[in-house]
C-alpha positions as CSV (number, residue, x, y, z in Angstrom):
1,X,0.0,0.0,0.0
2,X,1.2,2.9,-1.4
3,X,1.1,5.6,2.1
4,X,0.7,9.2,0.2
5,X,-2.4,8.1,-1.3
6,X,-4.0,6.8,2.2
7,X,-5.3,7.3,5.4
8,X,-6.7,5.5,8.5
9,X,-10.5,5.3,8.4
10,X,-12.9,3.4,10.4
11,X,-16.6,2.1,8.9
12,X,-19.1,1.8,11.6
13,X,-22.2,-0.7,11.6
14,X,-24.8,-0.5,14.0
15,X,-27.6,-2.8,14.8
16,X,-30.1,-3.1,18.2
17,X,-31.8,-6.5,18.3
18,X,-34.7,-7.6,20.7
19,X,-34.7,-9.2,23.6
20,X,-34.8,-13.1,22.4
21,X,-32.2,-15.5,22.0
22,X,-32.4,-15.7,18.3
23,X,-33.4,-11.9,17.8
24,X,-31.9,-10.8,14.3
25,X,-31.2,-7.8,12.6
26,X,-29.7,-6.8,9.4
27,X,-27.6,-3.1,8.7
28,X,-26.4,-2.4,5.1
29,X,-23.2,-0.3,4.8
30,X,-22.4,1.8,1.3
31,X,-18.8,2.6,1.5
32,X,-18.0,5.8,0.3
33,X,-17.3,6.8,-3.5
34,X,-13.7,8.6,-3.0
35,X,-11.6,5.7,-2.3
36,X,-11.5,2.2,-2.5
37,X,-11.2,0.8,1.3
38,X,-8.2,-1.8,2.3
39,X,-10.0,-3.5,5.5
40,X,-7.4,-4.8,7.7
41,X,-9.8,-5.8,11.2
42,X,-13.2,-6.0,12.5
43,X,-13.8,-4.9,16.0
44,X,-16.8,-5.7,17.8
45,X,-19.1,-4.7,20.6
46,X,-22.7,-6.1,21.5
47,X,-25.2,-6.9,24.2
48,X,-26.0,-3.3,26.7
49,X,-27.5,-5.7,29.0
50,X,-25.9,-8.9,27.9
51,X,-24.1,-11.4,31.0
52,X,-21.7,-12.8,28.3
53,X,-20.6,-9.4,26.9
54,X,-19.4,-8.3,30.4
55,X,-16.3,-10.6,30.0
56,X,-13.7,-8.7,28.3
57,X,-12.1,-12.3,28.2
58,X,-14.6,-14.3,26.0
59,X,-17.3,-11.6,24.8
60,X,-19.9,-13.4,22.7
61,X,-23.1,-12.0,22.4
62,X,-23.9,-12.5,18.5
63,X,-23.4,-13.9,15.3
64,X,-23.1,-12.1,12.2
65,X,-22.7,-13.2,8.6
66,X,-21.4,-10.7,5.6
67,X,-21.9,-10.4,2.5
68,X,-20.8,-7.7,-0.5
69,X,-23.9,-7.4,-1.9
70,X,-22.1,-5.7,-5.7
71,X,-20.0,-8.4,-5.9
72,X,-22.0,-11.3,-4.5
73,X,-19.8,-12.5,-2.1
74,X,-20.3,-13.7,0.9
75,X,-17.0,-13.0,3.0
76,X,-17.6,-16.3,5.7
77,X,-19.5,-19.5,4.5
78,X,-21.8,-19.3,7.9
79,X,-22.8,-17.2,10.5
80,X,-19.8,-16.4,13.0
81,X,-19.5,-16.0,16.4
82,X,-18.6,-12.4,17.9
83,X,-15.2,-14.0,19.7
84,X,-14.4,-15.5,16.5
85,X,-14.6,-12.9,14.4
86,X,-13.7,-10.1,16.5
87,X,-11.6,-11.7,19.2
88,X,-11.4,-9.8,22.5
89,X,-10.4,-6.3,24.5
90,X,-7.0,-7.9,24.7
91,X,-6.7,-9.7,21.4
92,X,-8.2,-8.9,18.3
93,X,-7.9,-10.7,15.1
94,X,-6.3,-8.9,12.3
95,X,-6.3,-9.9,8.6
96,X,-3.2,-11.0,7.1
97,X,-3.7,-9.1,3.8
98,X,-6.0,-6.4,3.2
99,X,-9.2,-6.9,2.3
100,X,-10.2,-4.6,-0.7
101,X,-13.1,-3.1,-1.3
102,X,-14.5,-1.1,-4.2
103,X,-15.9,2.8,-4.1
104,X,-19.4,2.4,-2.9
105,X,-19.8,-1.3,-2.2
106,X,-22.7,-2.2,-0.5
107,X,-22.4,-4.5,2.4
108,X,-24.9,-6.3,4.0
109,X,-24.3,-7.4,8.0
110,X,-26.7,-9.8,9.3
111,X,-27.0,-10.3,13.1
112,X,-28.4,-13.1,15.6
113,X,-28.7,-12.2,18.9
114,X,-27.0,-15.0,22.0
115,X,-28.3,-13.3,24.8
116,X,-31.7,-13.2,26.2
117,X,-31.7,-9.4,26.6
118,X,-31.8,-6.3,24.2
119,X,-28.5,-6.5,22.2
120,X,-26.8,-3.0,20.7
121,X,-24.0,-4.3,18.5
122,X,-21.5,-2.0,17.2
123,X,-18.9,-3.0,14.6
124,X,-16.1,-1.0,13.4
125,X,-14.4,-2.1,10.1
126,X,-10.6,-0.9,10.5
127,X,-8.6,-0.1,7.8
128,X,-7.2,2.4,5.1
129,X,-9.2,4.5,2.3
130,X,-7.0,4.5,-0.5
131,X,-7.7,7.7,-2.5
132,X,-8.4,7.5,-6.2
């Protein structure tokens, strides 16, 4: 990655889901049109009243699946747990290469709720905008 023609940037997805083991959600993110985006780790949050999320050690309070909806791909062949995918306050679970994505993909996130209680997940896509 060429560094004069980048710069840190962070993608946000949001998503509340009801109070029901099983609860899901979906959020759709449209990347913006100036840059292509290198994505390099997802962090993740989820469960304002969930038991499991107050671990910092073993936080798993959803699933989520994801897919690039203008290229068809789905980037994990089932749903994945939020430790898995996300790791933990301590750890997290960078990408070896980059993951690239185009000016204005559209990404759909789809969420399943593990707790019994109202879930607000936040994930933050971590990476580099790579200026056209």
């Amino acid at each position: 990655m060429d560094n004069t023609n980048s710069l840190p940037f962070d993608y946000v997805v949001t998503s509340t889901l009801g109070a029901a083991v099983g609860a899901t959600g979906s959020s759709t993110l449209i990347m913006q049109a100036d840059s292509r985006f290198e994505l390099m780790v997802i962090l993740g949050t989820g469960g304002e009243f969930a038991v499991t999320e107050n671990s910092l050690q073993y936080p798993n309070s959803f699933t989520v699946s994801i897919r690039d909806q203008t290229t068809g791909r789905d980037l994990m062949s089932a749903p994945v747990p939020q430790r898995l995918l996300c790791g933990n306050a301590y750890r997290q679970l960078p990408e070896k290469r980059g993951i690239i994505f185009e000016p204005q993909s559209n990404i759909l996130f789809t969420f399943t709720n593990l707790t019994g209680d109202a879930n607000r997940i936040t994930l933050v896509l971590k990476g580099y905008k790579i200026i056209l």
